[in-house]
C-alpha positions as CSV (number, residue, x, y, z in Angstrom):
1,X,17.5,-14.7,19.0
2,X,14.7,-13.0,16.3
3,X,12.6,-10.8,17.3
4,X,9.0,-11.2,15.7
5,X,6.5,-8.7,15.3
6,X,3.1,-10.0,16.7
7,X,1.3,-7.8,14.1
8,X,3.1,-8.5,11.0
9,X,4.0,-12.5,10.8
10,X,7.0,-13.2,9.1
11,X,7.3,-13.2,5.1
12,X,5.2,-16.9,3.8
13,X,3.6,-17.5,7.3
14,X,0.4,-15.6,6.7
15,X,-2.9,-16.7,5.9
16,X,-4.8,-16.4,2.6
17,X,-7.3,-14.2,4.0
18,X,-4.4,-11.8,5.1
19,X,-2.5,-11.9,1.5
20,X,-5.9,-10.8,0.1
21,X,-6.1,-8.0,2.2
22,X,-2.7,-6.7,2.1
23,X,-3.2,-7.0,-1.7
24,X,-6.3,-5.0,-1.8
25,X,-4.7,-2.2,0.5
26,X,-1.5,-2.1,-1.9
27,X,-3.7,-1.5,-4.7
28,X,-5.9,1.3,-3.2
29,X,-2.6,2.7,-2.3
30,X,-1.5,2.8,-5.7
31,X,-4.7,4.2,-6.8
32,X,-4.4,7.2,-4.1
33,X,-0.9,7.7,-5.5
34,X,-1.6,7.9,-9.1
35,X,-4.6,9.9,-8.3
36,X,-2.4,12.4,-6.6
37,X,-0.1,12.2,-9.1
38,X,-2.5,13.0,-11.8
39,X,-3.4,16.3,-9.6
40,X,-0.5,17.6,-9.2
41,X,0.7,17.1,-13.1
42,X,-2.7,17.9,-14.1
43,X,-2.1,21.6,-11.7
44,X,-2.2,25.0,-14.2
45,X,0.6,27.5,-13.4
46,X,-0.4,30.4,-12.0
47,X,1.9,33.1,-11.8
């Protein structure tokens, strides 16, 4: 027997209104990352 997560549907069995906003989370996500990312790079050295 599967077991199924009540929060997270399987893979093609959500809505369109759920793609949207796992979409939209991913790309904030991303943003947050590169934005760290530019931080930390972007970081003088101070010995």
């Amino acid at each position: 027997m599967i077991r199924t997560n009540k929060r997270y549907p399987e893979p093609g069995k959500f809505t369109s209104r759920e793609f949207e906003r796992r979409v939209a989370r991913a790309c904030t996500l991303m943003t947050r990352d590169a934005l760290d990312a530019i931080l930390v790079t972007s970081e003088t050295n101070v010995e």
